[in-house]
mmCIF file of the N, C-alpha and C atoms, coordinates in Angstrom:
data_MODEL
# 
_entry.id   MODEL 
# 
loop_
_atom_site.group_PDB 
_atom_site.id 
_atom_site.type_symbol 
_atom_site.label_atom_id 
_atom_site.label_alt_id 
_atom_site.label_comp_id 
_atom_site.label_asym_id 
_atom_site.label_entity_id 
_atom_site.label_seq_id 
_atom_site.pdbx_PDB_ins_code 
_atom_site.Cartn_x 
_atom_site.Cartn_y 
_atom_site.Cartn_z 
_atom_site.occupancy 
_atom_site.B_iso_or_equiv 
_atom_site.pdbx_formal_charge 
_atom_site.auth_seq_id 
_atom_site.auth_comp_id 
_atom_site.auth_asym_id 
_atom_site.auth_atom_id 
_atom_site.pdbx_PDB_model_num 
ATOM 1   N N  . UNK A 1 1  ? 0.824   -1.175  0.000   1.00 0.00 ? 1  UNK A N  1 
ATOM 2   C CA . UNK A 1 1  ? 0.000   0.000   0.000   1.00 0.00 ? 1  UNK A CA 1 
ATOM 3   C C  . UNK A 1 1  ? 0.871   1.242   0.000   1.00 0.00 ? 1  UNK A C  1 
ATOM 4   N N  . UNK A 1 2  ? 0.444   2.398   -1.166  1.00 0.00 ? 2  UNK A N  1 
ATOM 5   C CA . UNK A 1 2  ? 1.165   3.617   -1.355  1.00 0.00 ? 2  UNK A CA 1 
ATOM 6   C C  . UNK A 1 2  ? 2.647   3.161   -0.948  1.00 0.00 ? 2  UNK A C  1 
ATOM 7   N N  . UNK A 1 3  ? 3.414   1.586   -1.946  1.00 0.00 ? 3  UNK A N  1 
ATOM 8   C CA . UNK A 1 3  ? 4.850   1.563   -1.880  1.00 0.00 ? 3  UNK A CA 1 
ATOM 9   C C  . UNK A 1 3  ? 5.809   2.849   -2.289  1.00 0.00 ? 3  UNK A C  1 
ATOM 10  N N  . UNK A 1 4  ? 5.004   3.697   -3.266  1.00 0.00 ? 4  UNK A N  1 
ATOM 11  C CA . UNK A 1 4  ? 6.213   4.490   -3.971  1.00 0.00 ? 4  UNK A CA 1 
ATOM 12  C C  . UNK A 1 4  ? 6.073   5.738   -2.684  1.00 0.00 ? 4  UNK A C  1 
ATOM 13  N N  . UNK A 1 5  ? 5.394   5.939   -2.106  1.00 0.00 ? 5  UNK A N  1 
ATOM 14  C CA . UNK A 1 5  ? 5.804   7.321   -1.504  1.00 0.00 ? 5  UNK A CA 1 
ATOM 15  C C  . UNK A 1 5  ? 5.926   6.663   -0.049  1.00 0.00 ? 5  UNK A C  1 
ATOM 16  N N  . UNK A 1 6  ? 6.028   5.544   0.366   1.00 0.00 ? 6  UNK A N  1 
ATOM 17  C CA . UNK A 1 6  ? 6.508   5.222   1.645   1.00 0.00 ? 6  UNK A CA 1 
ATOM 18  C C  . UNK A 1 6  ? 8.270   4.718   1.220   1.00 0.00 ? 6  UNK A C  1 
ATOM 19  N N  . UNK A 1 7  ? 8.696   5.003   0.028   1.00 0.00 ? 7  UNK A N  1 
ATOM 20  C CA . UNK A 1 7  ? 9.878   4.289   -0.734  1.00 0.00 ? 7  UNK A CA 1 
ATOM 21  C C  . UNK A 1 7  ? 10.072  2.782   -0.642  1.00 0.00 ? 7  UNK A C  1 
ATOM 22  N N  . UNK A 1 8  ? 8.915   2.481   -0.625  1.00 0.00 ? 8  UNK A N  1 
ATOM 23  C CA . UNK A 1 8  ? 9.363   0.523   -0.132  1.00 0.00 ? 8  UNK A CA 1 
ATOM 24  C C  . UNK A 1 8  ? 9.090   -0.507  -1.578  1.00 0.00 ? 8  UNK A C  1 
ATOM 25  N N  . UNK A 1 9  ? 9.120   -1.233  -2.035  1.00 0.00 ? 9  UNK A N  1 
ATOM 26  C CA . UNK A 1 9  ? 9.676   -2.123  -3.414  1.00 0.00 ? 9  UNK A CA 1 
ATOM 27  C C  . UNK A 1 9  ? 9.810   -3.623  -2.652  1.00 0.00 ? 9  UNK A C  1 
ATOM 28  N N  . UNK A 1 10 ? 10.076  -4.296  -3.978  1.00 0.00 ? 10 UNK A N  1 
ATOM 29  C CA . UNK A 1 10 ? 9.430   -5.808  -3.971  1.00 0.00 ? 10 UNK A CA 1 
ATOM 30  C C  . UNK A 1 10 ? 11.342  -6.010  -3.674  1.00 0.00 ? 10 UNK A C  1 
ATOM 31  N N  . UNK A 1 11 ? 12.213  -5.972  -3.633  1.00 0.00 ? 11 UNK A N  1 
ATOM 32  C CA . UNK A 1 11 ? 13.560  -5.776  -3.515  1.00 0.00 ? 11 UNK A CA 1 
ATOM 33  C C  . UNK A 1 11 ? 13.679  -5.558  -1.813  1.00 0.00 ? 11 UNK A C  1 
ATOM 34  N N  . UNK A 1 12 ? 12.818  -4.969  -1.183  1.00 0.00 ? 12 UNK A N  1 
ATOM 35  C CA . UNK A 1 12 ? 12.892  -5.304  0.046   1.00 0.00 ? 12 UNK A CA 1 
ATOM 36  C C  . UNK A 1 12 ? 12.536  -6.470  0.399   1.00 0.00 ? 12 UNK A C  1 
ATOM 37  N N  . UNK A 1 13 ? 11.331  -7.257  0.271   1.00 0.00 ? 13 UNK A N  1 
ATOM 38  C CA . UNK A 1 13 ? 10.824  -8.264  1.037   1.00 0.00 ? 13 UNK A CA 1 
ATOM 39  C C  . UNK A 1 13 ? 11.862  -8.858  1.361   1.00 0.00 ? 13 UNK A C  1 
ATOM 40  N N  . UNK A 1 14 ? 11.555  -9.950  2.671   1.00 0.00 ? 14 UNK A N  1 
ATOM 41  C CA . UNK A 1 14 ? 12.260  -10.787 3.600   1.00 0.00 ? 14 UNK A CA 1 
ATOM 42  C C  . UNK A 1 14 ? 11.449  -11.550 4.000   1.00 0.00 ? 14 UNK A C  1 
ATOM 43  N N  . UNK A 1 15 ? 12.066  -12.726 3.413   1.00 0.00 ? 15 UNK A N  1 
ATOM 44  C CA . UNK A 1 15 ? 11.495  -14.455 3.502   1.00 0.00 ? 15 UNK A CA 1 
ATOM 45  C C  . UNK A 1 15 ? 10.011  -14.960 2.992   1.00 0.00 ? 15 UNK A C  1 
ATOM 46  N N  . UNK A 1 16 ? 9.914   -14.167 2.078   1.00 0.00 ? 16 UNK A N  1 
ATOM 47  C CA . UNK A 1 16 ? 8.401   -14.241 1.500   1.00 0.00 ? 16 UNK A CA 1 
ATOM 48  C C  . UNK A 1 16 ? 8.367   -15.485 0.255   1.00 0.00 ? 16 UNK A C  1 
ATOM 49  N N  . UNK A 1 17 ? 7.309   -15.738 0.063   1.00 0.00 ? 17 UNK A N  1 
ATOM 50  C CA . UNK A 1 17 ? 7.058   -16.606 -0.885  1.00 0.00 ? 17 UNK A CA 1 
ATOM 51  C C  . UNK A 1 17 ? 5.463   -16.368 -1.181  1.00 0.00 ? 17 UNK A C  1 
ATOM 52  N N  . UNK A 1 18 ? 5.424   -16.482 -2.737  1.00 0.00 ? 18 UNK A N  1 
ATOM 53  C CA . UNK A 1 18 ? 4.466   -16.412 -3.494  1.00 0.00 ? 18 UNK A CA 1 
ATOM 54  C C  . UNK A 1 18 ? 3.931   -18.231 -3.559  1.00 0.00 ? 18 UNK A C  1 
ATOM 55  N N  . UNK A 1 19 ? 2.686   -18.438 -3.373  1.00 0.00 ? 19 UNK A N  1 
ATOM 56  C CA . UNK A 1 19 ? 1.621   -20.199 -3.589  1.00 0.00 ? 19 UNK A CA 1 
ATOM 57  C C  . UNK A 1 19 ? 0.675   -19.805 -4.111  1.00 0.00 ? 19 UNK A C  1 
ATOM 58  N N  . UNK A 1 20 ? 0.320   -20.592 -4.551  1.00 0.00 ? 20 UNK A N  1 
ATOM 59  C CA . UNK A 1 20 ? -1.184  -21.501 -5.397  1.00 0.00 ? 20 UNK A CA 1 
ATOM 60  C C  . UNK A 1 20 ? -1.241  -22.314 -4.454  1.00 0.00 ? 20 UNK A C  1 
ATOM 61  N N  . UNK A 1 21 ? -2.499  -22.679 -4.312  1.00 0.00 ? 21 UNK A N  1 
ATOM 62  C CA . UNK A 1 21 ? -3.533  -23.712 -3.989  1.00 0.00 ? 21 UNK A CA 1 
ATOM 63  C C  . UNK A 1 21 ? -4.604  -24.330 -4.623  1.00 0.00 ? 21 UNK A C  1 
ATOM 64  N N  . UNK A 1 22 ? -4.838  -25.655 -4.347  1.00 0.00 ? 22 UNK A N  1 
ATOM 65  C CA . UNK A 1 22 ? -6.013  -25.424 -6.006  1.00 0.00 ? 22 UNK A CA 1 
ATOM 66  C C  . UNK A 1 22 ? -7.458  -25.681 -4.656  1.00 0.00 ? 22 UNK A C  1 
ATOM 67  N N  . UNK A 1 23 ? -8.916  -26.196 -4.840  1.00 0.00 ? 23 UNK A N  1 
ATOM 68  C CA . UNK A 1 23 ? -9.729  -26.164 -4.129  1.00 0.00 ? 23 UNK A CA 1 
ATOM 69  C C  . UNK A 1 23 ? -9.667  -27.108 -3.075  1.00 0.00 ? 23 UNK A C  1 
ATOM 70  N N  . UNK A 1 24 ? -8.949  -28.056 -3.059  1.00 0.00 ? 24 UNK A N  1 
ATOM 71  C CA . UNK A 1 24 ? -8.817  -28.745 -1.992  1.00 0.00 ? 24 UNK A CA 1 
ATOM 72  C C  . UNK A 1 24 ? -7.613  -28.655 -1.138  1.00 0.00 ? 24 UNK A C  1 
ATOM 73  N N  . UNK A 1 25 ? -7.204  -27.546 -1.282  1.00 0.00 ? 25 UNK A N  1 
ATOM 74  C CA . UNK A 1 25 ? -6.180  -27.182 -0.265  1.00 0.00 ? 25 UNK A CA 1 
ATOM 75  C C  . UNK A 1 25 ? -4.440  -27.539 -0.767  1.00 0.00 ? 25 UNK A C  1 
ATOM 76  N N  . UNK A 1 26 ? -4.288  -28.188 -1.730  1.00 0.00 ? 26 UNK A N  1 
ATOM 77  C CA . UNK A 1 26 ? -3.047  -28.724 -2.601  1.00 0.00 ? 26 UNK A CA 1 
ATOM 78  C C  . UNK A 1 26 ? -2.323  -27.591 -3.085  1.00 0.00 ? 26 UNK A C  1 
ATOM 79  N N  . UNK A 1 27 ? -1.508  -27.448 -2.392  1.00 0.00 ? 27 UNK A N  1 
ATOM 80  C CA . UNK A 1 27 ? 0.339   -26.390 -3.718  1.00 0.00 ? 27 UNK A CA 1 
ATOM 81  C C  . UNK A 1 27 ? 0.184   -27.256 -4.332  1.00 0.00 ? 27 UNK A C  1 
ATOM 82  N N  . UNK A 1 28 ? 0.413   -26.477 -5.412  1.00 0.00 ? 28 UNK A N  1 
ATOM 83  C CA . UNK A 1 28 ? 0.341   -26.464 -7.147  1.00 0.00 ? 28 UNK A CA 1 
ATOM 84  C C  . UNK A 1 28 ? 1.242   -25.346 -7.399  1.00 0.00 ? 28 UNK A C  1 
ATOM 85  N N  . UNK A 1 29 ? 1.791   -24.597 -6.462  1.00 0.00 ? 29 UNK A N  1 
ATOM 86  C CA . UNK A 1 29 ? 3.114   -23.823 -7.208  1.00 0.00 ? 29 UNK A CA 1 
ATOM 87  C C  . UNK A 1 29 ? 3.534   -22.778 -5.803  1.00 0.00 ? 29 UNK A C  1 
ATOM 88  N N  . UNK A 1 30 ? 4.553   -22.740 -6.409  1.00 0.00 ? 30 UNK A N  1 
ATOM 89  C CA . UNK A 1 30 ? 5.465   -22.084 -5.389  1.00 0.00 ? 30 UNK A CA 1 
ATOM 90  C C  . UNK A 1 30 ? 6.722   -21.734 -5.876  1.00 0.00 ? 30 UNK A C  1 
ATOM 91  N N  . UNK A 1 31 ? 7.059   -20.157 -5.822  1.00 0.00 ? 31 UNK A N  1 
ATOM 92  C CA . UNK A 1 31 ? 8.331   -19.396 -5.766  1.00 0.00 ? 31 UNK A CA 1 
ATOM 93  C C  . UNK A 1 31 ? 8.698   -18.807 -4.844  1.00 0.00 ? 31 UNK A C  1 
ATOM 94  N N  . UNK A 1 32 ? 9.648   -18.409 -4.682  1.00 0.00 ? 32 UNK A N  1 
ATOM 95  C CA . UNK A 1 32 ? 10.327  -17.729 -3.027  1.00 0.00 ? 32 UNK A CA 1 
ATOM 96  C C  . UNK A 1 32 ? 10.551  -15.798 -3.900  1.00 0.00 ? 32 UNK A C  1 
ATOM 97  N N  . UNK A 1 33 ? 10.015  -15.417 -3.252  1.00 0.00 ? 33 UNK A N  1 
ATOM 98  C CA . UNK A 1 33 ? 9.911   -13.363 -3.226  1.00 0.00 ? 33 UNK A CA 1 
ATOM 99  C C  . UNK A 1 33 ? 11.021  -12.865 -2.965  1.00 0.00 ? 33 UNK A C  1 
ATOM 100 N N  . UNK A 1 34 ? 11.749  -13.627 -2.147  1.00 0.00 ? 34 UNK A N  1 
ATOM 101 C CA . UNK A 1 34 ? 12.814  -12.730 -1.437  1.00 0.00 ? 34 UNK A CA 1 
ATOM 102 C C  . UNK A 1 34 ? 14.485  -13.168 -1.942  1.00 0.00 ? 34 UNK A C  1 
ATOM 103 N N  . UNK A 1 35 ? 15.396  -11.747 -1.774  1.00 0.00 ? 35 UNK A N  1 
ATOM 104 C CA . UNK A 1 35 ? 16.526  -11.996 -2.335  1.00 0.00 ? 35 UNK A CA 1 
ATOM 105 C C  . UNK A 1 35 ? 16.807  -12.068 -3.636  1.00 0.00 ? 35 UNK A C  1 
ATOM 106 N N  . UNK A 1 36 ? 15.645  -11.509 -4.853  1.00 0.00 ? 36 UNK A N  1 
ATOM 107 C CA . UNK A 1 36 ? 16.334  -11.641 -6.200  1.00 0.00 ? 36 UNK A CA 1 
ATOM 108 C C  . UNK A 1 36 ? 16.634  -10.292 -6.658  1.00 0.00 ? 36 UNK A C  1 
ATOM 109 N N  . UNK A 1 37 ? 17.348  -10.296 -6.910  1.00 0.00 ? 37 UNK A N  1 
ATOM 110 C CA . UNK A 1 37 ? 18.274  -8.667  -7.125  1.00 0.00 ? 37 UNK A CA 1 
ATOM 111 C C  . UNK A 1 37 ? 17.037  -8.060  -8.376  1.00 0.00 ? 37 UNK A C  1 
ATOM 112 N N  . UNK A 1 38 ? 16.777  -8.887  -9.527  1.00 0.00 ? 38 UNK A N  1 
ATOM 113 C CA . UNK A 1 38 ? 15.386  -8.148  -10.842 1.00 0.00 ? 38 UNK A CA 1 
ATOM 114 C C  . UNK A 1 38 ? 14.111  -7.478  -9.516  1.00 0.00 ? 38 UNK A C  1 
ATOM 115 N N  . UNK A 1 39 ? 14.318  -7.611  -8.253  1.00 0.00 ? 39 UNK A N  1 
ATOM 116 C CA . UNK A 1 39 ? 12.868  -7.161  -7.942  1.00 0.00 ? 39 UNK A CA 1 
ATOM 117 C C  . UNK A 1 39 ? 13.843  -5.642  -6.820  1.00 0.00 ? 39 UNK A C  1 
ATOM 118 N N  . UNK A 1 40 ? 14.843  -5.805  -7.334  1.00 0.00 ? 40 UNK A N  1 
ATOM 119 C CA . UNK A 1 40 ? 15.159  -4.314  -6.340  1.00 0.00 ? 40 UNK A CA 1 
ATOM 120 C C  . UNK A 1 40 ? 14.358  -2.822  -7.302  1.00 0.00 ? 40 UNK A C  1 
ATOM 121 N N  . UNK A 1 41 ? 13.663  -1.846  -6.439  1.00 0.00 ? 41 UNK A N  1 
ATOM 122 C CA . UNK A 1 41 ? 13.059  -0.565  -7.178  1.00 0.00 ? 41 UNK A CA 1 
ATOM 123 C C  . UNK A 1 41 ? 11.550  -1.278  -7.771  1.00 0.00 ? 41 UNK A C  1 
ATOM 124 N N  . UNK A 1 42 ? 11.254  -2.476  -7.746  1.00 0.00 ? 42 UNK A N  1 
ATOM 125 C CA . UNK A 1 42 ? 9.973   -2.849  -8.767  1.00 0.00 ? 42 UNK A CA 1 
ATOM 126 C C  . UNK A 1 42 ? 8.979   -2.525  -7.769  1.00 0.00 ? 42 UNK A C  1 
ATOM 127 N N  . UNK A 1 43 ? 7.990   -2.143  -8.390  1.00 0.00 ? 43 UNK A N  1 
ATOM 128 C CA . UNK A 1 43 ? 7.198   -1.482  -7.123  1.00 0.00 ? 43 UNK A CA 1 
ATOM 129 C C  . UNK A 1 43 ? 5.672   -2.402  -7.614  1.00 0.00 ? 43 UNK A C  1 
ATOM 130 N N  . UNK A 1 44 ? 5.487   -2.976  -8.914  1.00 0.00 ? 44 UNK A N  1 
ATOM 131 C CA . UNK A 1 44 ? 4.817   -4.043  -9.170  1.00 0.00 ? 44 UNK A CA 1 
ATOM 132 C C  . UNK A 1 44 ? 5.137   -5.288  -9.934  1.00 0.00 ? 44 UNK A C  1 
ATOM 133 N N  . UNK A 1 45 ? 4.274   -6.345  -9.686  1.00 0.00 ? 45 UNK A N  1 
ATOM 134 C CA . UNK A 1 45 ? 5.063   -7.587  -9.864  1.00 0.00 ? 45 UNK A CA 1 
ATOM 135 C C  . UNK A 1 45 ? 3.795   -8.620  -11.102 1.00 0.00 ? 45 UNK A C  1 
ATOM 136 N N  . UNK A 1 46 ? 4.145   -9.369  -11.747 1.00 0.00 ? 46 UNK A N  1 
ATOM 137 C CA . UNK A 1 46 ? 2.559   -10.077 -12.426 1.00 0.00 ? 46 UNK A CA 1 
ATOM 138 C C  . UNK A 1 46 ? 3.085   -11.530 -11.405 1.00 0.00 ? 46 UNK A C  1 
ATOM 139 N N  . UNK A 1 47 ? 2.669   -12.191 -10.736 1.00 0.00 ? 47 UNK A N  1 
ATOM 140 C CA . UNK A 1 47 ? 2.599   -13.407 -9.759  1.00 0.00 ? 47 UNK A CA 1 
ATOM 141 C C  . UNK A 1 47 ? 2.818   -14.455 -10.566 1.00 0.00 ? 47 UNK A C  1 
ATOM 142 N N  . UNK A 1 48 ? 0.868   -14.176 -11.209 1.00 0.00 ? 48 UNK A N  1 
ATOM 143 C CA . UNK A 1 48 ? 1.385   -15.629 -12.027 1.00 0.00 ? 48 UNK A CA 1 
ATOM 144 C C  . UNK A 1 48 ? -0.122  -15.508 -13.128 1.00 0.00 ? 48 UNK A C  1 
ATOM 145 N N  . UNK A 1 49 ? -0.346  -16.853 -13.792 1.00 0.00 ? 49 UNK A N  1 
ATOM 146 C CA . UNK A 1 49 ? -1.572  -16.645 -14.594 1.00 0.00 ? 49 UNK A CA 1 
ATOM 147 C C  . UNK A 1 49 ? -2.245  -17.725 -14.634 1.00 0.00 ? 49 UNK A C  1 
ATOM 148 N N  . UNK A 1 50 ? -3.487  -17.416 -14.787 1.00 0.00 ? 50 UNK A N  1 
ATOM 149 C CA . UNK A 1 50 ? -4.438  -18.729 -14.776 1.00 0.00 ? 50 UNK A CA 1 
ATOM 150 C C  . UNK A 1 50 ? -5.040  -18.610 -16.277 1.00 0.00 ? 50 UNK A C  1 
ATOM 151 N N  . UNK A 1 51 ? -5.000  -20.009 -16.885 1.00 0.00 ? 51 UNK A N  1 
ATOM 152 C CA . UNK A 1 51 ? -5.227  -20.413 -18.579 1.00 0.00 ? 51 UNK A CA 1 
ATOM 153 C C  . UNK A 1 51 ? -5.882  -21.169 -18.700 1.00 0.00 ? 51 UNK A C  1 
ATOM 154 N N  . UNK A 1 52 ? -6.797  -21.433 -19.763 1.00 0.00 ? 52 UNK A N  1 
ATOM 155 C CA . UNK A 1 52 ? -7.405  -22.628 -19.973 1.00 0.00 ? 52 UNK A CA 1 
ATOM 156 C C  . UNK A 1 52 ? -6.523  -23.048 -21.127 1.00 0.00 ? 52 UNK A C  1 
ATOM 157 N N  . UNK A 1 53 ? -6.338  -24.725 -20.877 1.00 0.00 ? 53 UNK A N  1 
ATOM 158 C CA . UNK A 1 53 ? -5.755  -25.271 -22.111 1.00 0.00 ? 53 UNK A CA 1 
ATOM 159 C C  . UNK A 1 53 ? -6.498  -26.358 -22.182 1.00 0.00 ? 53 UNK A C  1 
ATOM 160 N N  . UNK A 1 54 ? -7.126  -26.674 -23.340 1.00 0.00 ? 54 UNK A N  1 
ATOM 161 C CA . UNK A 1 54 ? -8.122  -27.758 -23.838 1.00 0.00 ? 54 UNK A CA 1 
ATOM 162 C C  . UNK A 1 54 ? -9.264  -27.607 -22.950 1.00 0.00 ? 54 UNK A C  1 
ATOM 163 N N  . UNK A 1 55 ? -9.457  -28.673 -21.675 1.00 0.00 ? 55 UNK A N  1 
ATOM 164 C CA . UNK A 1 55 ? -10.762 -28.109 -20.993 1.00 0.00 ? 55 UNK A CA 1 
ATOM 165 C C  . UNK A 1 55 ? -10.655 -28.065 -19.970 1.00 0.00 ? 55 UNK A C  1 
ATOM 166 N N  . UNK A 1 56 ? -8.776  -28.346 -19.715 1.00 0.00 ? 56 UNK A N  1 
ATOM 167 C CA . UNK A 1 56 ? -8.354  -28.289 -18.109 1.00 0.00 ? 56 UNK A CA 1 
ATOM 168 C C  . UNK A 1 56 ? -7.590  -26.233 -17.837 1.00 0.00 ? 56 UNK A C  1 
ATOM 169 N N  . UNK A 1 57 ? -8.133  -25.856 -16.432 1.00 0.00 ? 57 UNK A N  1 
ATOM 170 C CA . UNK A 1 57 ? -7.450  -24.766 -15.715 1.00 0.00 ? 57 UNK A CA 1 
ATOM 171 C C  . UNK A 1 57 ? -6.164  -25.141 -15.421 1.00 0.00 ? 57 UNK A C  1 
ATOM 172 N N  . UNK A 1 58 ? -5.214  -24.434 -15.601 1.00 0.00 ? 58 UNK A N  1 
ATOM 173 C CA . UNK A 1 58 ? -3.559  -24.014 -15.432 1.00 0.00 ? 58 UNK A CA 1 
ATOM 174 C C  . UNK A 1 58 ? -3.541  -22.921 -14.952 1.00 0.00 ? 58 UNK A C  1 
ATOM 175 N N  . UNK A 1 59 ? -2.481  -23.130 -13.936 1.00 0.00 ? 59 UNK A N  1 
ATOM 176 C CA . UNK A 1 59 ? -1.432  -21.939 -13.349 1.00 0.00 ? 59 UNK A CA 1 
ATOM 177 C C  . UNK A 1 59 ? -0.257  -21.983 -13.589 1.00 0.00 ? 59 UNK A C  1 
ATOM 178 N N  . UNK A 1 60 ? -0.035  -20.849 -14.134 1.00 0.00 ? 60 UNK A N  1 
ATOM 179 C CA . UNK A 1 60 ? 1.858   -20.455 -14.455 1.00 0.00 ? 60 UNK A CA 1 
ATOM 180 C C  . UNK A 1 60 ? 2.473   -19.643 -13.491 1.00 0.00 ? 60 UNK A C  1 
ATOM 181 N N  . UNK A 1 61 ? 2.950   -20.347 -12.307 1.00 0.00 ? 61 UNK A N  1 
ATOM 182 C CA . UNK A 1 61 ? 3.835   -18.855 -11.821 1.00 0.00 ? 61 UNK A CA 1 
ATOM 183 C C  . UNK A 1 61 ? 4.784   -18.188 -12.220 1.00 0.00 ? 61 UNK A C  1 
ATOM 184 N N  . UNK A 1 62 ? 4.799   -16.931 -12.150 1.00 0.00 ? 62 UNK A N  1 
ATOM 185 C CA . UNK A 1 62 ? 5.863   -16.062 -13.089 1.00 0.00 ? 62 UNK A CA 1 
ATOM 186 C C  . UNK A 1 62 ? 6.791   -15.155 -12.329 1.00 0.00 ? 62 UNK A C  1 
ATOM 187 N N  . UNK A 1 63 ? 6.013   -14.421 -11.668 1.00 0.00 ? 63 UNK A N  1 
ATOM 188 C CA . UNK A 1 63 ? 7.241   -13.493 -10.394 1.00 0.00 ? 63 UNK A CA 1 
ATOM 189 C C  . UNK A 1 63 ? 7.770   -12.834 -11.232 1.00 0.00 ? 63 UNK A C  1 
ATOM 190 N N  . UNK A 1 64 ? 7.332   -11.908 -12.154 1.00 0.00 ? 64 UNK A N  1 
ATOM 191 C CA . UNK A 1 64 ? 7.696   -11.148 -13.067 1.00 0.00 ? 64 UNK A CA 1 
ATOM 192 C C  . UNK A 1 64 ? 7.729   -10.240 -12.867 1.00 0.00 ? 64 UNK A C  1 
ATOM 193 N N  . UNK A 1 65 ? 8.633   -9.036  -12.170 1.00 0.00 ? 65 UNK A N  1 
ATOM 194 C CA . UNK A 1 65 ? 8.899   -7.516  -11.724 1.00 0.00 ? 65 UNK A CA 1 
ATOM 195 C C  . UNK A 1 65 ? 8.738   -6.670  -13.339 1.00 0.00 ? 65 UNK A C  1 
ATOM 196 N N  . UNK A 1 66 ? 7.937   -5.581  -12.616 1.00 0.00 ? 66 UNK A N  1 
ATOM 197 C CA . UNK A 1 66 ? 6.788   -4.936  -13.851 1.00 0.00 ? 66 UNK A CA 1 
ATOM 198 C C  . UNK A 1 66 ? 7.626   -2.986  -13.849 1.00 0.00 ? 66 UNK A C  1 
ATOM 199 N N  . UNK A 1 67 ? 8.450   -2.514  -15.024 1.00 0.00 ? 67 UNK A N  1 
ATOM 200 C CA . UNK A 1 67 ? 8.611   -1.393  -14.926 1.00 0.00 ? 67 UNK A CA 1 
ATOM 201 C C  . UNK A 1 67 ? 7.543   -0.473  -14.867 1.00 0.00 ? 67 UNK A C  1 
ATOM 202 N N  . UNK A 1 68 ? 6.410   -0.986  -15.513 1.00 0.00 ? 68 UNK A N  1 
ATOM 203 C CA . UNK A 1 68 ? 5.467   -0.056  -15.586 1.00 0.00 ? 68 UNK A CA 1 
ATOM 204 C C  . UNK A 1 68 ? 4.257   0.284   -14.074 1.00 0.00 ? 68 UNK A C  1 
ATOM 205 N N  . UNK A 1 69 ? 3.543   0.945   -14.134 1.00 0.00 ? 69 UNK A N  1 
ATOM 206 C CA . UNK A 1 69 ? 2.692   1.305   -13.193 1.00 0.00 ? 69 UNK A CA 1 
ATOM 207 C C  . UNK A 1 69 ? 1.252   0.636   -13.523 1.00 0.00 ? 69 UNK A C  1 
ATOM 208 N N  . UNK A 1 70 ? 0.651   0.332   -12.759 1.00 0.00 ? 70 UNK A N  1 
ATOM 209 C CA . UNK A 1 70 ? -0.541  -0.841  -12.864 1.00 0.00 ? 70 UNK A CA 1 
ATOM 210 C C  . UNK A 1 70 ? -1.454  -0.270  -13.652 1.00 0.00 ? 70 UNK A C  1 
ATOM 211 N N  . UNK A 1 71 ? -1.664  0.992   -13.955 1.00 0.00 ? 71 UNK A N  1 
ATOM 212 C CA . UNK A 1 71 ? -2.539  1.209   -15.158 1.00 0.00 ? 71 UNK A CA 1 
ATOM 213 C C  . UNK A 1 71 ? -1.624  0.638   -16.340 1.00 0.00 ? 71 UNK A C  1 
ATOM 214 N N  . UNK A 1 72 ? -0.507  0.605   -16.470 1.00 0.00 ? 72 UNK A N  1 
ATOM 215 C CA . UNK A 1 72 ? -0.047  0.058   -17.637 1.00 0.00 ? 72 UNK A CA 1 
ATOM 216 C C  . UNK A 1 72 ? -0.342  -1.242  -17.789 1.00 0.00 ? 72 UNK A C  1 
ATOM 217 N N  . UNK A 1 73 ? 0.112   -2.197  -16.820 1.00 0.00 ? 73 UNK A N  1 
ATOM 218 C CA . UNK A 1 73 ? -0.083  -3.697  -16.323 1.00 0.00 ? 73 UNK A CA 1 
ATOM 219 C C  . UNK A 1 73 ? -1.670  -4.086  -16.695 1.00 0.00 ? 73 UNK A C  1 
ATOM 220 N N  . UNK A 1 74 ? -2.461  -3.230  -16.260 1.00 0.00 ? 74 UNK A N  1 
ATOM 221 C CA . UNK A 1 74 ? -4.294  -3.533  -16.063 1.00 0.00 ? 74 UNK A CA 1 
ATOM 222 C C  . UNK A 1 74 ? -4.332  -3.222  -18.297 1.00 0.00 ? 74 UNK A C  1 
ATOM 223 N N  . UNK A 1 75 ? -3.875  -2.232  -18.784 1.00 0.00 ? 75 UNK A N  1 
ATOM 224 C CA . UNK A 1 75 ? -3.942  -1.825  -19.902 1.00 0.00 ? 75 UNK A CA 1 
ATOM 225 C C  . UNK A 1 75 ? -3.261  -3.055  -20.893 1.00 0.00 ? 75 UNK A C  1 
ATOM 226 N N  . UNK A 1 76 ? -2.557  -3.822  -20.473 1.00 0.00 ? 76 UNK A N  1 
ATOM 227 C CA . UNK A 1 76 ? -2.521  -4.606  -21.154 1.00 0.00 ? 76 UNK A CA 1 
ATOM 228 C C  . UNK A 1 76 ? -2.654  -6.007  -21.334 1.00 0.00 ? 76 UNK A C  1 
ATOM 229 N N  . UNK A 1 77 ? -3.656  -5.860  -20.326 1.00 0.00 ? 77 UNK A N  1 
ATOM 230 C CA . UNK A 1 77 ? -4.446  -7.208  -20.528 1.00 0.00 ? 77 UNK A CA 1 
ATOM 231 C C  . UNK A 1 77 ? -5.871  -6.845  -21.424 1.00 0.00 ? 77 UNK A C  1 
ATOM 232 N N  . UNK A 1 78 ? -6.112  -5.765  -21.413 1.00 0.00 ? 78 UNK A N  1 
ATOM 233 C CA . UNK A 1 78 ? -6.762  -4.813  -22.685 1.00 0.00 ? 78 UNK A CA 1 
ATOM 234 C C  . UNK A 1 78 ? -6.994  -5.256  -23.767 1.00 0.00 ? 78 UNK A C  1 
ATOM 235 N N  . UNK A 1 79 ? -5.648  -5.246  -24.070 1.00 0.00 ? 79 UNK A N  1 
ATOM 236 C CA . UNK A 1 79 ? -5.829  -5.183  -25.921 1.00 0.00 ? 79 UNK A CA 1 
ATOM 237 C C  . UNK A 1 79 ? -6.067  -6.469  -26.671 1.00 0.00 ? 79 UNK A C  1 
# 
């Protein structure tokens, strides 16, 4: 919340980790947040994505540090 004017970034976290769960309570994915130098200054991140392929739901985790600002991020799932 309001990271950019409290100066705080995804480059800080400590000992965090990003999960999935699917409905019965099962990890189905898991990356660790903390310690990767691409998330120092990123002030937003895309996690991960949910797809349909054929007629089964997928999750991709991604942990993808985002230069842009979330109207950009929200804008391009847009087009």
């Amino acid at each position: 919340y309001d990271a950019k004017n409290r100066k705080q970034h995804f480059g800080m976290v400590e000992n965090a980790y990003v999960r999935a769960v699917d409905a019965a309570g099962k990890e189905i994915a898991r990356y660790r947040l903390s310690n990767d130098p691409s998330y120092e200054g990123k002030l937003n991140m895309l996690m991960g994505e949910v797809y349909r392929e054929g007629g089964e739901w997928k999750f991709k985790a991604l942990g993808n540090p985002l230069a842009e600002d979330m109207n950009g991020v929200v804008g391009s799932f847009m087009r």
